[in-house]
N, C-alpha and C positions, 0 to 999 in steps of 0.2 A: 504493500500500500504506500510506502515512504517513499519508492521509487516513483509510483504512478503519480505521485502528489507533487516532487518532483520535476515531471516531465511538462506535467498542466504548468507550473509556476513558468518555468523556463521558455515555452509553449507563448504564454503571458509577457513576459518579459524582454524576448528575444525576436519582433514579428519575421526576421529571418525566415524562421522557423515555418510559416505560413506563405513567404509568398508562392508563386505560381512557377510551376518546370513542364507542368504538361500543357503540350500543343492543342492538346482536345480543350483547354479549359481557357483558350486565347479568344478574346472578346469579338464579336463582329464590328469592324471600324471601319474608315474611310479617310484616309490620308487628306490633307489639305492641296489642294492641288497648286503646285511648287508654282506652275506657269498660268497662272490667274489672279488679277492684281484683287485689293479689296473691293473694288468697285466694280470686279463682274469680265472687265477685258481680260480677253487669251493673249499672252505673246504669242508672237508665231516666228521671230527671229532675233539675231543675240543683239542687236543694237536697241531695241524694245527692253530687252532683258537688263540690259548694263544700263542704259538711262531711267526706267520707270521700277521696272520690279524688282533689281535686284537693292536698292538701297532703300526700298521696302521691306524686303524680309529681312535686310541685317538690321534696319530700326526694330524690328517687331522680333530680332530674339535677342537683343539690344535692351529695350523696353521690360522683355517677360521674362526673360532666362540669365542672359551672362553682363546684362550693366552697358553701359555707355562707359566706351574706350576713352580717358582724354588721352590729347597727344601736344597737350603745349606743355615746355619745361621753357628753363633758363638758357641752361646750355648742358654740353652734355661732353667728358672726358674719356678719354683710353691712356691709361698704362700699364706697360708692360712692364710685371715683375719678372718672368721668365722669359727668352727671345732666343729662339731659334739656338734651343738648348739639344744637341743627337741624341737620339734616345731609340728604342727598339734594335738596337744593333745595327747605328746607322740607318734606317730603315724611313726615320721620322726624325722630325724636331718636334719639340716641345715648346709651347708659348703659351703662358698665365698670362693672361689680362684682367684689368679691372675697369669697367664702364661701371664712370661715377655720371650721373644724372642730378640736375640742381634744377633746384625752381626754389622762390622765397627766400634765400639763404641754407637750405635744408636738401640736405641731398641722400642719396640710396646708390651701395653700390653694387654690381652684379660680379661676381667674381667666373669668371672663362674657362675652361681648362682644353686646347687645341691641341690636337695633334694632327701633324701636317705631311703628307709620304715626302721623300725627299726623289725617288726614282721617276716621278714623272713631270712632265712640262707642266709649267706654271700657267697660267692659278687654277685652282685644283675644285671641283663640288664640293660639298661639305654635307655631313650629317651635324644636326644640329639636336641634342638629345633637353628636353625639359625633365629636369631628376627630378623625381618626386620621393625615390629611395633613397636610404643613406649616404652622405658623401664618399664614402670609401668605395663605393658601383664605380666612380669615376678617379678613381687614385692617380693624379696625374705622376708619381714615384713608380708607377707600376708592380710596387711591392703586390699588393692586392689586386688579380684580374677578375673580374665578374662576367658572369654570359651577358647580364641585363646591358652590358655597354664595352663589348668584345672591339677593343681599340684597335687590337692590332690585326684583327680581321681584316675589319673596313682599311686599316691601312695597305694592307694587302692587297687590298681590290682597286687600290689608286685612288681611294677619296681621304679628304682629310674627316676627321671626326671632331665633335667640341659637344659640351655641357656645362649648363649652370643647374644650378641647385632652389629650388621654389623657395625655401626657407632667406636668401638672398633677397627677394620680396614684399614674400607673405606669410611668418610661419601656419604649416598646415597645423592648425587648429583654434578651434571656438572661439577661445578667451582671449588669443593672442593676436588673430591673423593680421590685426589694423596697424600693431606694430611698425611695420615697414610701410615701401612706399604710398598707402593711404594715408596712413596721421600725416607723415613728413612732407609728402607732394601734394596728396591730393585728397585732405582730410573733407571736403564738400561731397563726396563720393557718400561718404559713411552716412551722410543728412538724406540720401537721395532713396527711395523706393527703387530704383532703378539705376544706383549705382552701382559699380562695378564691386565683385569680394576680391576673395583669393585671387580665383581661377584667372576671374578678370585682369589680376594685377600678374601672373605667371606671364600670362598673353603677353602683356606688355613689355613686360620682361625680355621676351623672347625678341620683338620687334628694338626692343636696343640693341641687342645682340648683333643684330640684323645690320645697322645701322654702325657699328664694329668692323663688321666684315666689309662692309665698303668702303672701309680704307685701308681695310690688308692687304697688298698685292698678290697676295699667296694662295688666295680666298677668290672663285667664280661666286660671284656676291649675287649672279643670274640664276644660279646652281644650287641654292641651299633647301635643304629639305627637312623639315621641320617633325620633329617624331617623340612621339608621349607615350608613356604606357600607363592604363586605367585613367585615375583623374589627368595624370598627364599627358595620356590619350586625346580626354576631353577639350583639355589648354588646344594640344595643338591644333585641333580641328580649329578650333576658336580665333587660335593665332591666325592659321591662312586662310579663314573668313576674311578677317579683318585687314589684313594686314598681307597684299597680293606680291609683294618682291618676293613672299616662299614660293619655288620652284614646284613646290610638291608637300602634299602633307601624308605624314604616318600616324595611321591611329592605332594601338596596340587594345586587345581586350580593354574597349573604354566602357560598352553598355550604355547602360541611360544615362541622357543628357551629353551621350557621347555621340557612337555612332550609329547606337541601337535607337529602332522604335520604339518611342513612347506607351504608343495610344495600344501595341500588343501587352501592355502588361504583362511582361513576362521577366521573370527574375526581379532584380531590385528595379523599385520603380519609386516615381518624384516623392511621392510622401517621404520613404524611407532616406532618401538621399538628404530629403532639407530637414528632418529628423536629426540625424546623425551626422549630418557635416552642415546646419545653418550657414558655416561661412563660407563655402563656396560660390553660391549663387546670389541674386540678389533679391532685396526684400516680396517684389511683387513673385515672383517664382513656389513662393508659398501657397498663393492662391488656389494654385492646380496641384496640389495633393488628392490626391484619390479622383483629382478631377482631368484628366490626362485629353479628355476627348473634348475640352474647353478650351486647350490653349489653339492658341494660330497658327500656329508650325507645328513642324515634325523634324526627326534629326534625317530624314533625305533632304529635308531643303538649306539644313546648314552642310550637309555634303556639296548642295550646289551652288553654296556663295565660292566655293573652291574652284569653279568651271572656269576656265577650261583647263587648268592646270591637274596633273595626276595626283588621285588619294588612294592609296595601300590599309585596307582595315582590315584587322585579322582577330580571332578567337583561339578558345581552347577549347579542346574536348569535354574537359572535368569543370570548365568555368560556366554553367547557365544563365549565372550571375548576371555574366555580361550578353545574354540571349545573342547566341550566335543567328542564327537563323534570322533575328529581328537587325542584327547590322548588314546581313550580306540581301537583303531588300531594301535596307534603305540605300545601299551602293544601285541598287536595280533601279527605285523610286527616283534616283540624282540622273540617270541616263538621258531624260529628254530634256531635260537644260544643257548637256552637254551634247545632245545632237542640234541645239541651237546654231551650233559652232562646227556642225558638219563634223562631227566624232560619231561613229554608228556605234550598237551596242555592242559591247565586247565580252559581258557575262551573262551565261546561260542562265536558262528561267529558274532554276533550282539552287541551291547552294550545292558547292564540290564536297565530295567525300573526307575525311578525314588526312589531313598530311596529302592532300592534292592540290597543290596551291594554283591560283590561276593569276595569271601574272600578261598584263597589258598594257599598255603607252599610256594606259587613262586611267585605269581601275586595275585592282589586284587586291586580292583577296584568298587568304587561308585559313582554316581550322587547325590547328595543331593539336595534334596528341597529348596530354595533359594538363597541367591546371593554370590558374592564374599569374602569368609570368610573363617576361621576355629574355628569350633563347639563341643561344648561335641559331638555331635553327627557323627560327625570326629574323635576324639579321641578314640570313644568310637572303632569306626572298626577297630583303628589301632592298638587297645589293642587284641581286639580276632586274627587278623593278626599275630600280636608278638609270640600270646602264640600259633600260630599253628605250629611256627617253632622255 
């Protein structure tokens, strides 16, 4: 009886425990449709799309979901505390930067860690990782190698690699997140129903970065490719929404408010997200707890503020969490914004098998064999991804 008492409490206390895995029990909905302004017009081509609708939907998940980006500061620094240090056996340099950002007197710094191949013609793509993991994932000493940011793969394959760290920021959690650059830049955000949290301030993070690299010579500042895993998943969707110098965006098992469908309610869905992480999103995002099939978008129409440039979203096996099945439709759902632009469809009606990646100039997409993570074996498709475009 002590057991079963128990399991009710935990049952109670953990709604984990309740949400939804099975397919039979996915609600009947109906997507917002991506190519229909509010007022009822069809786009029917991409200059329609770029002038009228698409700075529609980014106000409208601006407004509901991830905040209003600003983007005035004072001025904004690079130094280099590491510079073109050998490292990998010759293989690479090494370069720490720090991008200091001012506004007010008050500044936030991003701290960089690049690694650059030395064996190929200059300037080189970049992977651009948002950590949301421990700093030691990216040890720029290489004492410590990790899968989640396998450096010297990528250096292998001729791109440079680089990561900053969210907590650089925003630290990821509740009590603290306002800490960084909201109090210090842009404490009017925190007043706003629709100001930017975390997630929002990672984004932007990522776009100084950006702004970094274009003054590296080292660095195809044309070539950067933006890549997150779970809530960092999230970020970078979010960043190459916003923020079109990324080349390309990767979203690793992000799930909802990621890459995954909302309105399937399947796995974690909005309630539990503004539950258990309030600072990620912003104030009005509460609204649609349990209310999914009210909001004005869907995560295929923030796939297609990314058009016509390539996005890579992938899953695991053991992760439901992240409703595989609900991200590889909403990659399907983004395809007729991206045949705006004269792209045909390049993913089958179904999602692929397990460990069958499908890998295209615009789209690419895989399930990987076990859980919640990012693996050489992640890495590895986003590298023939890269080099397809």
């Amino acid at each position: 009886m002590k057991r079963i008492a128990l399991f009710c409490l935990l049952l109670i206390s953990c709604p984990v425990l309740a949400q939804n895995y099975d397919e039979a029990k996915v609600p009947h909905y109906t997507l917002p449709d991506v190519l229909k302004t509010t007022s009822g017009k069809k786009i029917r081509n991409d200059e329609k799309w770029e002038k009228s609708r698409r700075p529609e939907v980014l106000r409208l998940f601006e407004d509901h979901i991830y905040g209003k980006m600003p983007t005035d500061y004072d001025s904004i620094r690079y130094a280099l505390t590491e510079d073109d240090r050998p490292v990998m056996d010759g293989k690479a340099v090494l370069k720490q930067v720090g991008v200091t950002v001012f506004k007010k007197k008050n500044s936030v710094q991003i701290n960089v860690v690049l690694f650059v191949p030395t064996q190929v013609k200059k300037p080189v793509p970049v992977f651009l990782l948002i950590n949301n993991r421990g700093k030691e994932n990216t040890d720029p000493t290489r004492v410590k190698k990790s899968e989640f940011w396998p450096a010297e793969m990528v250096i292998d394959s001729g791109f440079a690699i680089a990561a900053f760290h969210v907590s650089d920021l925003a630290p990821d959690n509740k009590d603290t997140y306002m800490t960084g650059v909201l109090q210090k830049l842009y404490p009017e955000q925190l007043k706003m129903d629709n100001g930017m949290k975390a997630i929002g301030a990672w984004a932007w993070g990522a776009s100084r970065v950006m702004d970094y690299f274009e003054t590296d010579k080292d660095i195809d500042a044309k070539k950067v490719i933006v890549v997150g895993h779970s809530r960092g998943g999230k970020t970078s969707l979010w960043a190459a929404a916003q923020d079109r110098r990324f080349a390309a965006c990767v979203t690793n098992c992000s799930g909802n408010t990621g890459a995954a469908l909302a309105r399937r309610q399947f796995g974690e869905r909005i309630s539990r997200i503004n539950t258990t992480f309030p600072h990620w999103f912003n104030n009005n995002y509460k609204k649609y707890n349990d209310k999914e099939n009210a909001l004005p978008v869907d995560q295929h129409m923030l796939i297609a503020l990314v058009a016509p440039r390539p996005v890579y979203a992938t899953n695991a096996s053991k992760d439901l969490w992240a409703d595989p099945r609900g991200t590889f439709l909403a990659l399907k759902a983004a395809e007729p914004v991206y045949a705006l632009y004269g792209i045909k469809p390049e993913l089958p009606k179904d999602p692929p098998g397990i460990d069958k990646p499908i890998i295209g100039p615009h789209f690419g997409y895989h399930n990987r064999e076990g859980e919640h993570n990012m693996t050489a074996y992640d890495w590895g498709n986003f590298i023939r991804f890269a080099k397809k475009f």
